[in-house]
Backbone as ProteinMPNN parsed JSONL, in Angstrom:
{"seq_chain_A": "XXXXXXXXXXXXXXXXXXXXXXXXXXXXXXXXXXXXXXXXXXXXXXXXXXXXXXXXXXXXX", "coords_chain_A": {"N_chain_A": [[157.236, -198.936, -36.153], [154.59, -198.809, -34.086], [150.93, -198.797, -34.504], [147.713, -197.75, -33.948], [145.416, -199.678, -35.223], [142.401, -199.468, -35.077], [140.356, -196.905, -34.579], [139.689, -195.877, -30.661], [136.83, -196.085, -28.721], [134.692, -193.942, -27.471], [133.828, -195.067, -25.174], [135.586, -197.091, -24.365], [137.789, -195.858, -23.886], [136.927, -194.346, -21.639], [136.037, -196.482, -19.487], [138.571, -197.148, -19.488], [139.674, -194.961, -18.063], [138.677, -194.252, -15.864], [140.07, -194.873, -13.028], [141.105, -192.883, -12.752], [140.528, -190.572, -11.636], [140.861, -188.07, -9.132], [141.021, -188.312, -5.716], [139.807, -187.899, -2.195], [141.783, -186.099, 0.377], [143.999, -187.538, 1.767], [144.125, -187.563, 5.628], [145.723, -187.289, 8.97], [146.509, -187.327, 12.582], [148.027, -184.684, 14.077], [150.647, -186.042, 16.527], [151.979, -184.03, 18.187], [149.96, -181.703, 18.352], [147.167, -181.917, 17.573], [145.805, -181.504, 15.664], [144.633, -181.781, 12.008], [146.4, -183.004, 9.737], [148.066, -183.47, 6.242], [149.687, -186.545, 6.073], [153.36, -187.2, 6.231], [154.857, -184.474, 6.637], [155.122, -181.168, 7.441], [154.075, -179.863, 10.494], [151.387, -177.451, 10.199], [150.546, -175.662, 11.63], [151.932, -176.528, 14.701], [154.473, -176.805, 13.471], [156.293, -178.974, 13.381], [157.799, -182.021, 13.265], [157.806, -185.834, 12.229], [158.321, -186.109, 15.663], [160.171, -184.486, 16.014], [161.026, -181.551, 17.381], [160.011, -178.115, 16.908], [160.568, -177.952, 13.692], [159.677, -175.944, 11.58], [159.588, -172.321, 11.942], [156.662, -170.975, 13.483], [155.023, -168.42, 13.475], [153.333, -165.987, 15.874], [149.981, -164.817, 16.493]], "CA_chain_A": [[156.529, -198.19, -35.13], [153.285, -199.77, -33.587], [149.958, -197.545, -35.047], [146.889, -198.496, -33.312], [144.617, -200.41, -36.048], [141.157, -198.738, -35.102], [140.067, -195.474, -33.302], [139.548, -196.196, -29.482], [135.861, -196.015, -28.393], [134.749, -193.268, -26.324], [133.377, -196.245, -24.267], [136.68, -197.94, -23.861], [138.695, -195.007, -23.296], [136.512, -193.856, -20.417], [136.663, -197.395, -18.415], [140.768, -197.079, -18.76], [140.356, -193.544, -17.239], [138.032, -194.547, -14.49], [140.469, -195.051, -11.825], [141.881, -191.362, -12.718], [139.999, -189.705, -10.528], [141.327, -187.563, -7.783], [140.295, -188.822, -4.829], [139.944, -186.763, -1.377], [143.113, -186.341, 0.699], [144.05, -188.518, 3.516], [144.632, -186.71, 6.742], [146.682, -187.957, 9.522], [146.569, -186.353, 13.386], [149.692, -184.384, 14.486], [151.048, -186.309, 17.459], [152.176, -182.82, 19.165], [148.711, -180.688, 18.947], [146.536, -182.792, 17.307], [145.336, -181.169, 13.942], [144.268, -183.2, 11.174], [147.339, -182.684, 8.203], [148.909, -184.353, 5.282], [150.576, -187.272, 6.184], [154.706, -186.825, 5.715], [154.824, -183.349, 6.11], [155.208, -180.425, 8.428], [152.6, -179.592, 10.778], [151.874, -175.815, 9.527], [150.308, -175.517, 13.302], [152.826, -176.39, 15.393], [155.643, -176.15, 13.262], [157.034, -180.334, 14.335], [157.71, -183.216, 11.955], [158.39, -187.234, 13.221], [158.667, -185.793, 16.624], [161.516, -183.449, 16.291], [160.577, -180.009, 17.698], [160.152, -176.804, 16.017], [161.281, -178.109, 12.403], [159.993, -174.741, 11.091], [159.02, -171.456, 13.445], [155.047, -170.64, 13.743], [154.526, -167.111, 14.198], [152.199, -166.147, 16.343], [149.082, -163.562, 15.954]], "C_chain_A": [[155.092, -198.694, -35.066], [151.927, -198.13, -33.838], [148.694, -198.612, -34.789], [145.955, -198.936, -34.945], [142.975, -199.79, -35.968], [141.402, -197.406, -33.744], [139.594, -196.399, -31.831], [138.259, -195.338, -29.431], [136.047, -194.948, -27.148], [134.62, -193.676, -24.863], [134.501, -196.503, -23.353], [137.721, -196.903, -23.342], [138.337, -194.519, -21.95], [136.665, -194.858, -19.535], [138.371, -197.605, -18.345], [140.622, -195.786, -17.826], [139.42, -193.671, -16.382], [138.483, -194.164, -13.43], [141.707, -193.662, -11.846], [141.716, -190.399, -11.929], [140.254, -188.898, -9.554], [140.642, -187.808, -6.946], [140.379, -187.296, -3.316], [141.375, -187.159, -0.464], [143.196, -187.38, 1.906], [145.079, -187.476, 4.627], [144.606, -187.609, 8.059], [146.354, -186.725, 10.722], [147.752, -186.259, 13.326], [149.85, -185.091, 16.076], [151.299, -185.182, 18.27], [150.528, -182.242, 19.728], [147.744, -181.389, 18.646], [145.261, -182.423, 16.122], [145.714, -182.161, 13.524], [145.854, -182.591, 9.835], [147.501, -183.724, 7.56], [149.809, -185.359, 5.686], [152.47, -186.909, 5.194], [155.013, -185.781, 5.525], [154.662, -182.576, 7.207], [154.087, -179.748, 8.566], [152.565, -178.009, 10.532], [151.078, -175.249, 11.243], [151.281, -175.331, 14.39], [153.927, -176.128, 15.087], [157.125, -178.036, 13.664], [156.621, -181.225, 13.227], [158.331, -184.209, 12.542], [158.894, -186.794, 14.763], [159.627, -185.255, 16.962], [160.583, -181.775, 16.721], [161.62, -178.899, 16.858], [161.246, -176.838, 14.45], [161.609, -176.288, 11.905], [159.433, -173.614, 12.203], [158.059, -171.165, 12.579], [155.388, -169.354, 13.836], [153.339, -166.764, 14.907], [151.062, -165.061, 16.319], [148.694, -162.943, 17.435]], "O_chain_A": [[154.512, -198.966, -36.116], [152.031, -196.956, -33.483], [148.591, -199.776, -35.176], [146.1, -198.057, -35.795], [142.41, -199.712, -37.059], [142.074, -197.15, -32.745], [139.177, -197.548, -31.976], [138.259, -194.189, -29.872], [136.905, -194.906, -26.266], [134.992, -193.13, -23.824], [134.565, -196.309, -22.139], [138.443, -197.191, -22.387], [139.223, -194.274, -21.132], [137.389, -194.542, -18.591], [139.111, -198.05, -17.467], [141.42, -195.613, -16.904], [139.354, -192.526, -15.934], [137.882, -193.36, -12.717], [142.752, -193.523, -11.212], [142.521, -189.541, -11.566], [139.415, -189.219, -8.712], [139.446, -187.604, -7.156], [140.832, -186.158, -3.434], [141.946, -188.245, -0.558], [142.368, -187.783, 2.723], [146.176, -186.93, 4.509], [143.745, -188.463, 8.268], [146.051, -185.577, 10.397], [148.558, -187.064, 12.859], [149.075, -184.6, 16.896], [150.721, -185.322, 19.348], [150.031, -182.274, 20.853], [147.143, -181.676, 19.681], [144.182, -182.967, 15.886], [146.473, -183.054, 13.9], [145.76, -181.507, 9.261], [147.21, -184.835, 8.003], [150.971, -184.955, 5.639], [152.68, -186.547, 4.036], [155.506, -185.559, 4.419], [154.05, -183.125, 8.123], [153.33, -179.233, 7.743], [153.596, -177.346, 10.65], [151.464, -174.175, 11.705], [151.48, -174.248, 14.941], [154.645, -175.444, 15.816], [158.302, -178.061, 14.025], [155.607, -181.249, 12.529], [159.27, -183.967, 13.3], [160.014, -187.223, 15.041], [160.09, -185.392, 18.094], [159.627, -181.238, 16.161], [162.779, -178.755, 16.468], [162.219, -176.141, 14.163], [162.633, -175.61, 11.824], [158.891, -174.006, 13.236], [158.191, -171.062, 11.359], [156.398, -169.246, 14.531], [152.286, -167.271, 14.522], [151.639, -164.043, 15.939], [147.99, -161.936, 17.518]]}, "name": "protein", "num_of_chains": 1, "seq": "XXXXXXXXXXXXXXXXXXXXXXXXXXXXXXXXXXXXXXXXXXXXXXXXXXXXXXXXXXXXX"}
């Protein structure tokens, strides 16, 4: 079984976890209404996903 040979630097551990970061989301218009959403994913607006109508039903206020 492989046992690392020295402790890992707080240094070196932090440039591996650099690119860990959460970044901000990427948002995509809806082709129907034209809110900003989540790419791949149902518009919670209209209720329409890849141009199929009314995936899920909206209620309305």
């Amino acid at each position: 079984m492989a046992v690392p040979k020295r402790k890992v630097s707080k240094g070196r551990r932090g440039r591996r976890r650099a690119h860990h970061a959460i970044g901000i989301p990427k948002l995509v218009r809806c082709p129907r209404c034209g809110e900003r959403i989540m790419p791949h994913r149902v518009c919670p607006f209209c209720g329409t996903y890849m141009g199929r109508l009314e995936v899920i039903e909206i209620e309305e206020e």
